[in-house]
N, C-alpha and C positions, 0 to 999 in steps of 0.2 A: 633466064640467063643462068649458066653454071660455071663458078670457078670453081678452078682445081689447083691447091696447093699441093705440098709436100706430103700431106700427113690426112688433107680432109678436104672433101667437096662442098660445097654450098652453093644452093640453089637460092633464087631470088624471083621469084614472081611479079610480074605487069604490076606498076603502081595503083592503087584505087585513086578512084575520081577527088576523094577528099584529103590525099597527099598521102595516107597511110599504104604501108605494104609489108608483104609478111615472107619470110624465106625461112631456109633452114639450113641443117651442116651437119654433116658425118661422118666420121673420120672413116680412112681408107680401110682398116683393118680390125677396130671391134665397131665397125657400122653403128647403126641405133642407140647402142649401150653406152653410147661415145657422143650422143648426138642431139640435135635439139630443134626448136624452134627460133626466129629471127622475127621481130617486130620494130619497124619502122614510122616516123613520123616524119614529114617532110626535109628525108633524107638525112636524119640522124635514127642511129640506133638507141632505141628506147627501151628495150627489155628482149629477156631469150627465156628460155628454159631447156632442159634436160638434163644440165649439168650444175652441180652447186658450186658456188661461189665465185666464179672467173669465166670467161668468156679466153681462149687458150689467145696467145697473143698474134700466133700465126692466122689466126681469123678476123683478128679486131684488122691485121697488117693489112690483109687482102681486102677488104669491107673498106680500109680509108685510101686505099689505093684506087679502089675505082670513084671516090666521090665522096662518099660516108661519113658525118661525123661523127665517130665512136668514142671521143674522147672521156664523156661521162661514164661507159661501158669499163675504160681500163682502170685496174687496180693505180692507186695512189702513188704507190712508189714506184709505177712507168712513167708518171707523166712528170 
C-alpha cells in the first residue's frame, strides 16, 4: 500500500505472520535525504529511522488515519 500526502509518500508492506511490519516515507522533493524506514508492531508504530528526532506530523497524521497507533511516535507537546 502507498499513501501520498502533500509533501511525502509512504509505503507500507504485507503485515508478517507475527503481527510486525515494516514500511517507509519520502518526501516528494529531497527523496531519501528526507526519508526513512517505518517499523510496526501489531499496528502501532514502534520505531523509524532516517530522520533525527521527530517523525514530521504530516506522516504520524496519515499513519493514524488509516488505523495506526502512533501516539508514542509524536513529540509531547502534540499530544
Amino acid at each position: 500500500m502507498t499513501l501520498y500526502t502533500e509533501n511525502f509518500e509512504i509505503g507500507l508492506y504485507e503485515p508478517e505472520r507475527d503481527g510486525g511490519q515494516y514500511g517507509w516515507f519520502e518526501h516528494n522533493e529531497h527523496g531519501e535525504e528526507y526519508g526513512g524506514g517505518l517499523w510496526f508492531e501489531l499496528g502501532q508504530l514502534v520505531d523509524y529511522d532516517g530522520i533525527g528526532g521527530y517523525l514530521p506530523k504530516e506522516i504520524l497524521d496519515a499513519l493514524e488515519a488509516i488505523g495506526f497507533d502512533v501516539e508514542d511516535m509524536r513529540p509531547r507537546d502534540e499530544n
